[in-house]
GUKOLZA-263639 format. One record per residue: x negated, y negated, z of N, C-alpha, C in turn. Coordinates in steps of 0.05 Angstrom, whole numbers, padded with zeros to 5 digits, always signed. Layout:
! GUKOLZA-263639
XYZXYZXYZ;...
! end
This chain:
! GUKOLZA-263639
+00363+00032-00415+00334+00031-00410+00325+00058-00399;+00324+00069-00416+00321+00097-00418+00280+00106-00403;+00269+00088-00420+00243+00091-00413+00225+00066-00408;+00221+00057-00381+00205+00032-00377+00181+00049-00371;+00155+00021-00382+00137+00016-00371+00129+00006-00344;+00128+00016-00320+00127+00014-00291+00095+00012-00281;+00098-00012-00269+00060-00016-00261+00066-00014-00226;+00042+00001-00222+00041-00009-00188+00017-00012-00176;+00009-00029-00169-00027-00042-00161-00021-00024-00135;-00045-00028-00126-00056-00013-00106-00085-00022-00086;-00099-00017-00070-00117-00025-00060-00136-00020-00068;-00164-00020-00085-00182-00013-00100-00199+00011-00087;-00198+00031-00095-00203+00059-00087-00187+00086-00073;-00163+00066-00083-00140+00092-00077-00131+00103-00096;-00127+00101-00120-00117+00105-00148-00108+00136-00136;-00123+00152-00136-00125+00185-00139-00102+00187-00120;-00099+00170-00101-00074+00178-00074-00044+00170-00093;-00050+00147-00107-00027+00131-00110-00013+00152-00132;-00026+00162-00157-00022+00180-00179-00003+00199-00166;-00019+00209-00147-00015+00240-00133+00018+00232-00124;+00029+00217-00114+00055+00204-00106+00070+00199-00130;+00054+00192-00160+00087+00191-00167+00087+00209-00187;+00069+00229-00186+00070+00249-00200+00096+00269-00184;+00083+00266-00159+00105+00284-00139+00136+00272-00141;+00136+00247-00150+00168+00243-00151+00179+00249-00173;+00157+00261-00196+00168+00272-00222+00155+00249-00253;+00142+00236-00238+00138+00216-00263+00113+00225-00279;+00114+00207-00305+00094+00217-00321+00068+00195-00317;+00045+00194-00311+00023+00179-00313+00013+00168-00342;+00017+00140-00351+00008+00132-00372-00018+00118-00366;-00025+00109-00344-00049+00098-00351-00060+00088-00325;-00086+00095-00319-00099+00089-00292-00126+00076-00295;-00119+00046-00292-00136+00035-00282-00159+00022-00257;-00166+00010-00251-00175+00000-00222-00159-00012-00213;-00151-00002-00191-00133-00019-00175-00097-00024-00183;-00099-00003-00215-00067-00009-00211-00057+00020-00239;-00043+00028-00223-00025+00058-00247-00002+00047-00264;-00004+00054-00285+00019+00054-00297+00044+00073-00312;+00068+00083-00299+00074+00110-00309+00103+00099-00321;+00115+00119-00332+00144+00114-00343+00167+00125-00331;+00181+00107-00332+00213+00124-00317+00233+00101-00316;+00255+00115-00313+00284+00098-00322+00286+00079-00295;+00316+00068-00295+00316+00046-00278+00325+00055-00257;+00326+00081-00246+00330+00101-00223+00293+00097-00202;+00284+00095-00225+00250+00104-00212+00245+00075-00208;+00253+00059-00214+00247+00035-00201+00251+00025-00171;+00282+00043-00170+00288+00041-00137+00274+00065-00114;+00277+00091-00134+00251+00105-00126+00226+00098-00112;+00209+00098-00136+00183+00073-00135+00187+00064-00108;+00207+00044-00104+00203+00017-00083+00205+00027-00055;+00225+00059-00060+00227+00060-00027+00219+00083-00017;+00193+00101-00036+00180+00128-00032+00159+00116-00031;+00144+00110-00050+00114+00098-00052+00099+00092-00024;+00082+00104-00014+00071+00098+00006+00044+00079+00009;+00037+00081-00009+00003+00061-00018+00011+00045-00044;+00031+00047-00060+00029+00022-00082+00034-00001-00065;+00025-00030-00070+00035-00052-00062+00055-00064-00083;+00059-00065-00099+00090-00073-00117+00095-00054-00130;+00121-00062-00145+00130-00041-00165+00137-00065-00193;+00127-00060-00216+00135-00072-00228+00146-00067-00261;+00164-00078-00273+00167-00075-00305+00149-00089-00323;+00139-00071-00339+00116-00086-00356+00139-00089-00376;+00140-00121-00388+00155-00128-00407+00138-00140-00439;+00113-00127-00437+00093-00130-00450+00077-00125-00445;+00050-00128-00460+00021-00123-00475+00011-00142-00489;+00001-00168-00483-00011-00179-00512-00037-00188-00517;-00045-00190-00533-00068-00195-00540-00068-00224-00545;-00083-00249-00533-00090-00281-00545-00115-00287-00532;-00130-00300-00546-00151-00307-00541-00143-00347-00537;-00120-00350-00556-00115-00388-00547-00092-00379-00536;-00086-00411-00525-00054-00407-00514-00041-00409-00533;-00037-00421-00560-00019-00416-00584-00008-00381-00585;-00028-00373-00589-00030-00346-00587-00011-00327-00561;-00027-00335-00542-00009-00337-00510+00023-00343-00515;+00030-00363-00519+00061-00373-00528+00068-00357-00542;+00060-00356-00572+00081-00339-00595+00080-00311-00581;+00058-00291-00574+00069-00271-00558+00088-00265-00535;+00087-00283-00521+00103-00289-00505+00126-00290-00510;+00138-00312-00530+00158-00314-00542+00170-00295-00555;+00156-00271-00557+00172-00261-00589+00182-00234-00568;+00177-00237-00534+00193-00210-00516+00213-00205-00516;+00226-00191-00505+00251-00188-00509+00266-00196-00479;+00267-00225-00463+00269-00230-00437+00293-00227-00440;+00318-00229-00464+00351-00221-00451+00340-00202-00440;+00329-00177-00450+00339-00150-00433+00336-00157-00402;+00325-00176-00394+00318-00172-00364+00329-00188-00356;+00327-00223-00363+00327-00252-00346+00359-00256-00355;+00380-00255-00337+00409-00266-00343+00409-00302-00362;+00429-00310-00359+00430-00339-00367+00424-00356-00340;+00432-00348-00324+00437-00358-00297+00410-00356-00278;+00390-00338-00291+00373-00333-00280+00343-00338-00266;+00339-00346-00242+00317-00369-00236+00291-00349-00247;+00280-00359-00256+00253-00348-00263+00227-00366-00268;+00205-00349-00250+00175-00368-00251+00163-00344-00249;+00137-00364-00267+00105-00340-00263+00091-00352-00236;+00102-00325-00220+00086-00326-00184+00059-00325-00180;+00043-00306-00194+00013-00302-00198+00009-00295-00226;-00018-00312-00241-00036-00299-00261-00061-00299-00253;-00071-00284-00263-00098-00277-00267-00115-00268-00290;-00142-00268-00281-00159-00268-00312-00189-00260-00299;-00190-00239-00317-00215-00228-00315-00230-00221-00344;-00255-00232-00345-00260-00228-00372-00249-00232-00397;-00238-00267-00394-00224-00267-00416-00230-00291-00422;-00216-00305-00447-00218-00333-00458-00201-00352-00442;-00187-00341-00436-00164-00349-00420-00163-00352-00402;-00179-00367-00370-00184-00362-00345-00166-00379-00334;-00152-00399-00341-00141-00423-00317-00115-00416-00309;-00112-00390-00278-00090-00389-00284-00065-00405-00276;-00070-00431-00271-00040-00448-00273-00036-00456-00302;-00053-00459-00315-00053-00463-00343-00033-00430-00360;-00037-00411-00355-00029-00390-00366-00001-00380-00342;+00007-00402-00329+00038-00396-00320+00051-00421-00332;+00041-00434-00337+00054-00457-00346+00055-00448-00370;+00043-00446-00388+00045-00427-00420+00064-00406-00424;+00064-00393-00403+00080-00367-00387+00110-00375-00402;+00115-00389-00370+00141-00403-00374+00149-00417-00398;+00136-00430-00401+00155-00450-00427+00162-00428-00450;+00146-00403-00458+00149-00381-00477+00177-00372-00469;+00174-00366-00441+00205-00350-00440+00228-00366-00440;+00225-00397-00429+00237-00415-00436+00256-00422-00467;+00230-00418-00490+00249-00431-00511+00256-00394-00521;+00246-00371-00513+00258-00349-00516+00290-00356-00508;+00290-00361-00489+00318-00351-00476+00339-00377-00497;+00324-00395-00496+00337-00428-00508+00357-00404-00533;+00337-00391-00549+00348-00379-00573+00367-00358-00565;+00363-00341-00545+00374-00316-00540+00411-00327-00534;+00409-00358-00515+00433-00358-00501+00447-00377-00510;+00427-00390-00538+00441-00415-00554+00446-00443-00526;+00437-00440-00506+00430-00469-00492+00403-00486-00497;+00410-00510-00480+00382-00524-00481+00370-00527-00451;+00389-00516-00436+00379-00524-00404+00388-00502-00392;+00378-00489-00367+00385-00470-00355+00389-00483-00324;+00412-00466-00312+00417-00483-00287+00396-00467-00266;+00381-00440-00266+00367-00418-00248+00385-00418-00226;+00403-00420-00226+00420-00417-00190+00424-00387-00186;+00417-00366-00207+00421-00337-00200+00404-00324-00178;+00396-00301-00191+00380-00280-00175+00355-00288-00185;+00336-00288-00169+00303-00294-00177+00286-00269-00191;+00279-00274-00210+00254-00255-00231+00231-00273-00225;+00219-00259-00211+00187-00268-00204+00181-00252-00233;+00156-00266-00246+00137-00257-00262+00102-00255-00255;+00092-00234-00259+00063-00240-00266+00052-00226-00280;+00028-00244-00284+00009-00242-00313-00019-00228-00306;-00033-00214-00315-00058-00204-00315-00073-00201-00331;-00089-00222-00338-00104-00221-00362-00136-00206-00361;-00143-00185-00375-00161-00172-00373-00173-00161-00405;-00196-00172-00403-00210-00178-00439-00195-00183-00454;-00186-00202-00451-00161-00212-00475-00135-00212-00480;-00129-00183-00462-00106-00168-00461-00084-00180-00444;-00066-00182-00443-00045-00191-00416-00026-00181-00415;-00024-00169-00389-00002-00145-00382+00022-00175-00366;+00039-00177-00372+00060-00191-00366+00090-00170-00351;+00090-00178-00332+00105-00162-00322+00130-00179-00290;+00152-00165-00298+00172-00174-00271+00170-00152-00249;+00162-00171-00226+00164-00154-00197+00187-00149-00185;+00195-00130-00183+00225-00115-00170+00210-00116-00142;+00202-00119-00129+00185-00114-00090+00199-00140-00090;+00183-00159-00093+00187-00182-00079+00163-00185-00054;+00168-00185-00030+00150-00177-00012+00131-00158-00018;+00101-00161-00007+00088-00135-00014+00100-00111+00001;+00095-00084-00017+00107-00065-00009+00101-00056+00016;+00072-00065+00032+00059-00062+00055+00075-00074+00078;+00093-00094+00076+00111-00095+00091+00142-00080+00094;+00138-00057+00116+00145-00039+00119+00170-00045+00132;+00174-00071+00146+00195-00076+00161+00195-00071+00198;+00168-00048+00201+00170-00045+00231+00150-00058+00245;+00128-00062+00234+00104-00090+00256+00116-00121+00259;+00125-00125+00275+00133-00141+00281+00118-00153+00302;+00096-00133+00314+00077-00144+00334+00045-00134+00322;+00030-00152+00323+00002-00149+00307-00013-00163+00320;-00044-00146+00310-00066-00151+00324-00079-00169+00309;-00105-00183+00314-00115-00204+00297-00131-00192+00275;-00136-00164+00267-00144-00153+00238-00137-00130+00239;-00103-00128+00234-00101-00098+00218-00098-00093+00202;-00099-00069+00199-00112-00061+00169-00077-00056+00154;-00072-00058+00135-00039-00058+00119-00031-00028+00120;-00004-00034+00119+00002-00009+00125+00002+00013+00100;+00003+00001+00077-00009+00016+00051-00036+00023+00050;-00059+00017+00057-00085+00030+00056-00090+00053+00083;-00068+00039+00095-00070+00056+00125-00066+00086+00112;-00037+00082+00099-00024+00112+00091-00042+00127+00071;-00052+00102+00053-00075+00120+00036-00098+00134+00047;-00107+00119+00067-00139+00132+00073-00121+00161+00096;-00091+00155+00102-00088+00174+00121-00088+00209+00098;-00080+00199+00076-00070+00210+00050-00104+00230+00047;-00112+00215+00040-00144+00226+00029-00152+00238+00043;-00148+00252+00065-00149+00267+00088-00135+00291+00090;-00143+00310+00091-00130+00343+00094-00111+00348+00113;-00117+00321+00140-00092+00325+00156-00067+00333+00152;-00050+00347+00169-00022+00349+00162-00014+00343+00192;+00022+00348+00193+00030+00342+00222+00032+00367+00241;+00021+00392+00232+00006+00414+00248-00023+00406+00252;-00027+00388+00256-00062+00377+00270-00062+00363+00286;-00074+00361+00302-00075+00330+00319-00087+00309+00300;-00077+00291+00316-00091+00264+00309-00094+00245+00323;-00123+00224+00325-00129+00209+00342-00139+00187+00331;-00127+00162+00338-00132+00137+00333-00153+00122+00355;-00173+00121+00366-00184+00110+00392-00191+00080+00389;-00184+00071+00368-00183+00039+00357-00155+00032+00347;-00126+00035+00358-00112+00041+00350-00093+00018+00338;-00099-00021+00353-00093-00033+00356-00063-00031+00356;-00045-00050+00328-00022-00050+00339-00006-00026+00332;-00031+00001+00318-00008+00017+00319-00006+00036+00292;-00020+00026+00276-00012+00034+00241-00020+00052+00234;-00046+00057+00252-00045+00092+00236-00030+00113+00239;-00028+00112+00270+00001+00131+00281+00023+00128+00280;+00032+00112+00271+00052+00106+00265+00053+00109+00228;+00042+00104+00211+00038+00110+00182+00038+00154+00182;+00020+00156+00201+00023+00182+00206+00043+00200+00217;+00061+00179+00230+00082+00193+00241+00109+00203+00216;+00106+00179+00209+00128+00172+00175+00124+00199+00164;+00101+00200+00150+00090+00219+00138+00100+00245+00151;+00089+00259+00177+00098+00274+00189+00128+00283+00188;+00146+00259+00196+00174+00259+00197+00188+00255+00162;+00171+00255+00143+00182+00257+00121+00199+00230+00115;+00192+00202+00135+00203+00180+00128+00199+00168+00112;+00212+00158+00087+00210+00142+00067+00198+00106+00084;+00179+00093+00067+00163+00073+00081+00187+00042+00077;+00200+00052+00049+00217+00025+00038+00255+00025+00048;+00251+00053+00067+00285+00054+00083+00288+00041+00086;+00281+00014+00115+00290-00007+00120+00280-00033+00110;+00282-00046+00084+00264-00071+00078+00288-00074+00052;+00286-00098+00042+00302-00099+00018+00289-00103-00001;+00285-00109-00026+00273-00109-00053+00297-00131-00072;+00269-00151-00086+00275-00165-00108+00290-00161-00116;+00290-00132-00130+00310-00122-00150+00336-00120-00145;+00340-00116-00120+00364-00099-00114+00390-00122-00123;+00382-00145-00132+00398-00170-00132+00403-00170-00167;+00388-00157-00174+00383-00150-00210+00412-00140-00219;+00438-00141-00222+00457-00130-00219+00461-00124-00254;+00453-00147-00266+00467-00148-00295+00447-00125-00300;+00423-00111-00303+00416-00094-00318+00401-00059-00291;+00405-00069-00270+00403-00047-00249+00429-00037-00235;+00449-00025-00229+00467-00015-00220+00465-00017-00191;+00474-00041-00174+00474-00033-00136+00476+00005-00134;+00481+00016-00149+00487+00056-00137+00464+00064-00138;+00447+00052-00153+00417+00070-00163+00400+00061-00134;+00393+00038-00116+00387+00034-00092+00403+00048-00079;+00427+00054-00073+00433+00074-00059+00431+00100-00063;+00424+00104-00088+00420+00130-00094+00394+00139-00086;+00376+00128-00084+00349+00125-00069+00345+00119-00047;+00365+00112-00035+00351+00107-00008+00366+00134+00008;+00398+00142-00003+00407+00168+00013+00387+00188+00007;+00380+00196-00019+00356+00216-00027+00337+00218-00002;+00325+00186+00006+00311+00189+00017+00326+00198+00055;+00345+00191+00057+00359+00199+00085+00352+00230+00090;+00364+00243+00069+00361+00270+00062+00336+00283+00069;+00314+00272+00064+00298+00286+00066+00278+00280+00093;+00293+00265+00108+00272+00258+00137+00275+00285+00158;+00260+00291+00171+00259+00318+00190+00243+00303+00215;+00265+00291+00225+00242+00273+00252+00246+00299+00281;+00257+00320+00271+00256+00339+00294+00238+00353+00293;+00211+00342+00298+00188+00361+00294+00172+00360+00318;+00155+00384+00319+00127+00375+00342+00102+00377+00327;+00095+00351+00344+00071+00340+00328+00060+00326+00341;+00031+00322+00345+00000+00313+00360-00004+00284+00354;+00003+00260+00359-00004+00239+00339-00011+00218+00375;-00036+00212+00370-00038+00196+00390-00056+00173+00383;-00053+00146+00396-00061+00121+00398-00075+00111+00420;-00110+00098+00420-00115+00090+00441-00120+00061+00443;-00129+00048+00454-00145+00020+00458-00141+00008+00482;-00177-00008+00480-00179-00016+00501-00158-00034+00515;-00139-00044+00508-00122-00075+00503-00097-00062+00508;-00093-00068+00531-00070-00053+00538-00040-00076+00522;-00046-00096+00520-00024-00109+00509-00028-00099+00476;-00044-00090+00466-00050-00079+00441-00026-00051+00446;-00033-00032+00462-00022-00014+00463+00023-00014+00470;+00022-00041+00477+00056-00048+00490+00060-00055+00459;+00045-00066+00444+00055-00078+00417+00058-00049+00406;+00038-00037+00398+00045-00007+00383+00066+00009+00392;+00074+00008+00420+00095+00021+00424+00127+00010+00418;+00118-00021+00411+00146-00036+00402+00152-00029+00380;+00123-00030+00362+00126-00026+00331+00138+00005+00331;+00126+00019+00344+00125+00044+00335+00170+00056+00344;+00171+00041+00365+00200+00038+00361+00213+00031+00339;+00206+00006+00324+00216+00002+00300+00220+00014+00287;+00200+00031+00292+00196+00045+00258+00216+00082+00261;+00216+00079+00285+00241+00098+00288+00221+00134+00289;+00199+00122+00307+00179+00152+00310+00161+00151+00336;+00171+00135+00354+00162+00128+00376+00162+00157+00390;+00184+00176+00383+00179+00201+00411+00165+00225+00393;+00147+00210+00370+00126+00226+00359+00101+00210+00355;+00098+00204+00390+00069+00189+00391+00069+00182+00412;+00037+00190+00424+00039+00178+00447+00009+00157+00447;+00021+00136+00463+00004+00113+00465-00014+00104+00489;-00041+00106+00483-00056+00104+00523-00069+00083+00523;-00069+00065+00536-00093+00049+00539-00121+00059+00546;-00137+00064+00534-00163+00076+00543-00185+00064+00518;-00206+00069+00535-00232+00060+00516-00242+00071+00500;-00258+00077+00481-00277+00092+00476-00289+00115+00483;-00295+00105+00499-00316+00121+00521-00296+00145+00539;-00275+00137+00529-00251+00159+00547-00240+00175+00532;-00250+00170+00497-00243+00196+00473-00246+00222+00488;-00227+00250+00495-00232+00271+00494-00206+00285+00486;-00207+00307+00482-00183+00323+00472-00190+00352+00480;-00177+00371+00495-00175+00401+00505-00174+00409+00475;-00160+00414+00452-00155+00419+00436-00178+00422+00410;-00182+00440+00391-00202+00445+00371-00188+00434+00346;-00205+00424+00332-00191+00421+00298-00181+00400+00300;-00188+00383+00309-00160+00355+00309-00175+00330+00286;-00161+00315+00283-00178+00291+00266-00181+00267+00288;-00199+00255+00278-00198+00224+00293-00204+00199+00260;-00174+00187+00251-00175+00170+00240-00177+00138+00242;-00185+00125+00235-00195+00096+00250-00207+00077+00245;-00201+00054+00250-00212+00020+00244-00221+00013+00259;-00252+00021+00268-00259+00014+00291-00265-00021+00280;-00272-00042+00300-00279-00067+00291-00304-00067+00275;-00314-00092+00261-00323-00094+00240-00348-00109+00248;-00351-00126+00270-00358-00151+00275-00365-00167+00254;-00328-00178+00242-00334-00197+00218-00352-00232+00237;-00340-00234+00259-00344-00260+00269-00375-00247+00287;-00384-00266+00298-00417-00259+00296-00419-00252+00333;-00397-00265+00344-00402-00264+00371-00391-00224+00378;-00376-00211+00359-00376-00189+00358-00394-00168+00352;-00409-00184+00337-00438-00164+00320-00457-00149+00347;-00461-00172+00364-00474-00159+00392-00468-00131+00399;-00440-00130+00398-00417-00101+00420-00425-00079+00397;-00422-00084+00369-00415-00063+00350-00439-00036+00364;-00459-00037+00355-00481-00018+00360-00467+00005+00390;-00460-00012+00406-00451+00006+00425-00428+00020+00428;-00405+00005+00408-00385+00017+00407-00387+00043+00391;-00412+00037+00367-00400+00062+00340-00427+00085+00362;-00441+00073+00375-00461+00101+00390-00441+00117+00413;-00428+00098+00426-00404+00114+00444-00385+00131+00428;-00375+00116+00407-00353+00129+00384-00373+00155+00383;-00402+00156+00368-00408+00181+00362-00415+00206+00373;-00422+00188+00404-00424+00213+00433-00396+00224+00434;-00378+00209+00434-00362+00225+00436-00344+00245+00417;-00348+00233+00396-00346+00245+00368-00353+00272+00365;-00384+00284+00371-00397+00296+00379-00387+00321+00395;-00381+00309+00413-00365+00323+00441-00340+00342+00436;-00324+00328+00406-00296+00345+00398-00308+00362+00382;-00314+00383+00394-00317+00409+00379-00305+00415+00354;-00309+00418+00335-00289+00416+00308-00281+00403+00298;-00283+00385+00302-00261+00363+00293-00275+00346+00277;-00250+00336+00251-00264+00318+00234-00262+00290+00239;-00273+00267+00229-00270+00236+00231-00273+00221+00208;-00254+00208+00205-00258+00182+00186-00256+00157+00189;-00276+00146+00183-00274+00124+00192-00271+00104+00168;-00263+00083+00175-00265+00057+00148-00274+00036+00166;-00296+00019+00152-00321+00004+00165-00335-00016+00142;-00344-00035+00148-00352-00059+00140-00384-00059+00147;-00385-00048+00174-00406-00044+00186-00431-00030+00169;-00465-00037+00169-00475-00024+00151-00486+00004+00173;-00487+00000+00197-00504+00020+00210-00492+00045+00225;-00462+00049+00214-00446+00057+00215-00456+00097+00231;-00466+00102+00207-00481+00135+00209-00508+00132+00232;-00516+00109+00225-00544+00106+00243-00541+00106+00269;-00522+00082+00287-00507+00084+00310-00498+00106+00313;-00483+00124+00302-00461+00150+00312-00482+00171+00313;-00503+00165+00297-00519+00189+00294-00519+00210+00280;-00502+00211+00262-00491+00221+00246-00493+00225+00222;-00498+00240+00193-00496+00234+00170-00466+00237+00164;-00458+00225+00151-00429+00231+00142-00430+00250+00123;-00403+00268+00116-00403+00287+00106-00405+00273+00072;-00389+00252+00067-00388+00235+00040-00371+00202+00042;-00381+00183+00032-00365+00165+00040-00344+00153+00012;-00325+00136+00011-00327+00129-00012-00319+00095-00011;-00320+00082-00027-00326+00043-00030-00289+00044-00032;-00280+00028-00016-00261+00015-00012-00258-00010+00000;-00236-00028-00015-00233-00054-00008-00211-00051+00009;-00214-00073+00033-00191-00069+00046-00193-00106+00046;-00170-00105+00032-00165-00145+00030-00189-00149+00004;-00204-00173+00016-00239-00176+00006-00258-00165+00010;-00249-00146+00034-00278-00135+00046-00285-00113+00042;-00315-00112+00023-00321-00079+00017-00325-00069+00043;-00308-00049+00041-00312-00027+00065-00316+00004+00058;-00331+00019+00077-00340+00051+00071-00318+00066+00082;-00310+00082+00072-00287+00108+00081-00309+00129+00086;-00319+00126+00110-00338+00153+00120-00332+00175+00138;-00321+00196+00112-00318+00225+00117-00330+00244+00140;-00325+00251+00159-00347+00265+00179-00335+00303+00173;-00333+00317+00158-00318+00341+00160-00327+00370+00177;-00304+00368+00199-00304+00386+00208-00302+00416+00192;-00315+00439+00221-00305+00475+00205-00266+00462+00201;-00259+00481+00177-00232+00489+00172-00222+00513+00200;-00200+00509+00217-00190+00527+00231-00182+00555+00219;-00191+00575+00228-00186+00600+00225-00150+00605+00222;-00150+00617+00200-00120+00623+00186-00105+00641+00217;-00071+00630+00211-00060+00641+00229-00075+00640+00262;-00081+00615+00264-00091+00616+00290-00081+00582+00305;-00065+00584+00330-00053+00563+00336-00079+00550+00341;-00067+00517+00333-00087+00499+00321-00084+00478+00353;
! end
C-alpha cells in the first residue's frame, strides 16, 4: 500500500492550519474541503498522521468514493470494495458514524445498516465463509454522504485525536485541545514571545503552547485504533513514529508561557494537567483576575476563551469582564490579542475594533476568532 487515500476532519475554519501540518510532514494535498483534508501517503503516514497532527481530529483510510442515490445502489458500491485489503477474517467491524448532507440518502442508521451488510456479503465471498466470529481487532467505519457522494472510510484514531492523554482535570467548558492548537497556530506567536492566557481554566492553551514550544508531538502518549491493525500495518511503523517523534522534542528551552484565572482550584487543575503533559517547568500558573492582567514586558500575545455566557445567569458578568479584559488589554503596550467568543459585543465592550476576525465553530457554537494586532518588534531586539 504504496499510496492511500488519508482523510482528516478538523474543526470548521481551521483547514489552512491543518494543510500547513501535513504538508510540513512531507505529504501531498489532494483535496480540501470544509471541515476535512484529504492527502496521500503510505502506511508510515498513517502513524505519522496520528501522532504529529496537532488540529486534525481523526486520521482516516478512504476505502472509497461512491456515488447512490438508492440503497440498491448504496450496497452494490459498497460491495464491489476491496475490504480483504483492510478487514482480517477475524475481524470485528461496524459503521460508528454516518452522515448526510444534501443527499437522497439522509437516514443515517439506515445507511450503516446498508453499510454493513455490503461488507458483510463482500467478505462472505473474499473468505468463502457464511459467518464471521469478530473476536479480532476492531475497524470502526464511517460514512459521509455529501450530494450523493459517499466517502466511506476506516478510522485508525479511535478516540478523537483531541484527546491528548494529559487533562485529566477539566473545567465545565473547555475548549479541545485541537482547536486550542489551531487558533494557537493562526497566530504569529512563537516560543521567543510571551504569552498570556488570563482565562486560562484547566490549562489548554498553555499547555497546547508549551508542546508546540518544546517541539512535543500531541499523539506521544495515547494509543490508536490502528496500532492493533497488525495483518496489513507493521507494529515498527508506530514505533517508527513515535521515536521520530522522541527525536525531535527540545524541552530545554526558555520560554514566557503563562496562565491565569480567577479559580484558584481551576489553576491546581492546570498545573496537574500541565504535569501530565510533561511541560509544567515551561509555565507558570497564577491565580489572578482579570483585572490583575499586566506584564513589564513589550510584544507579548494574550491568547484566550474568555466565557461566553452560554447559560443566562452569566450573560449579566460578560459586559464587565470583556470592558476590564479591554482596559487592560489596552494597558500592554504592543501587544497582540486573540480572542475566540460566542459573545456578540465582543469589540464594543473592549472598545476596540479588531484588527480582523474569522467564523469558527468550536463544538456547535459559532464563535469569532477576533484578531487584535499588535506593532511587529523591532529586528534583533530582545523581546
Amino acid at each position: 500500500m504504496d499510496k492511500l487515500h488519508l482523510i482528516v476532519p478538523c474543526h470548521f475554519g481551521v483547514e489552512s492550519v491543518l494543510k500547513r501540518e501535513i504538508i510540513d510532514l512531507g505529504y501531498e494535498i489532494e483535496r480540501v474541503e470544509d471541515g476535512r483534508i484529504t492527502f496521500s501517503g503510505n502506511l508510515l503516514a498513517i502513524c505519522r498522521a496520528n501522532v504529529f497532527l496537532r488540529t486534525a481530529e481523526r486520521v482516516m483510510i478512504q476505502v472509497g468514493r461512491v456515488k447512490a442515490q438508492t440503497y440498491d445502489e448504496l450496497f452494490e458500491a459498497v460491495k464491489a470494495l476491496k475490504w480483504s485489503d483492510f478487514i482480517p477474517e477475524n475481524g470485528k467491524f461496524w459503521v460508528k458514524k454516518a452522515s448526510s448532507v444534501k443527499s437522497k440518502l439522509f437516514s443515517p442508521s439506515d445507511i450503516q445498516r446498508i453499510v454493513k451488510k455490503a461488507i458483510v456479503e463482500n467478505l462472505k465471498q473474499e473468505y468463502g465463509v457464511s459467518w464471521f466470529s469478530e473476536d479480532g481487532a476492531s475497524y470502526p467505519i464511517r460514512v459521509f454522504f455529501y450530494k450523493d457522494e459517499a466517502v466511506i472510510a476506516l478510522d485508525t484514531s479511535g478516540e478523537s485525536l483531541h484527546k491528548r492523554g494529559y487533562r485529566y482535570y477539566t473545567s465545565k467548558a473547555p475548549i479541545s485541545e485541537t482547536l486550542a492548537a489551531a487558533l494557537i497556530m493562526l497566530t504569529p506567536w512563537n516560543k521567543d514571545r510571551i504569552l498570556v492566557d488570563p482565562f486560562c481554566g484547566c490549562g489548554t492553551f498553555p499547555i497546547e503552547a508549551a508542546m508546540i514550544a518544546a517541539n512535543i508531538a500531541p499523539g506521544m502518549n495515547r494509543e490508536f485504533t490502528g496500532e492493533t491493525w497488525t495483518n496489513f500495518i507493521d507494529k515498527k511503523l508506530w514505533y517508527q513514529a513515535v521515536n521520530e517523534a522522541n527525536d525531535k522534542i527540545n524541552d530545554d528551552i526558555e520560554t514566557d508561557i503563562q496562565g491565569y484565572d480567577i479559580d484558584g482550584e481551576m489553576i491546581e487543575y492546570s498545573r496537574k494537567n500541565a504535569i501530565n503533559a510533561g511541560v509544567e517547568h515551561l509555565i507558570h500558573f497564577q491565580e489572578r483576575p482579570v483585572s490583575g492582567l499586566s506584564h513589564r514586558k513589550k510584544y507579548g500575545f494574550i491568547i484566550t476563551n474568555p466565557p461566553y455566557g452560554e447559560r443566562l445567569e452569566e450573560q449579566k458578568s460578560l459586559q464587565k469582564i470583556y470592558t476590564t479584559l479591554g482596559e487592560k488589554y489596552k494597558a500592554l503596550d504592543s501587544w497582540s490579542a486573540f480572542i475566540i467568543s460566542s459573545y456578540e459585543n465582543v469589540e464594543k465592550d473592549m472598545g476596540i475594533k479588531a484588527t480582523k476576525n474569522r467564523k469558527i465553530y468550536n463544538g456547535m457554537i459559532k464563535t469569532y476568532y477576533y484578531q487584535f494586532m499588535g506593532p511587529k518588534p523591532p529586528k534583533n531586539k530582545n523581546k
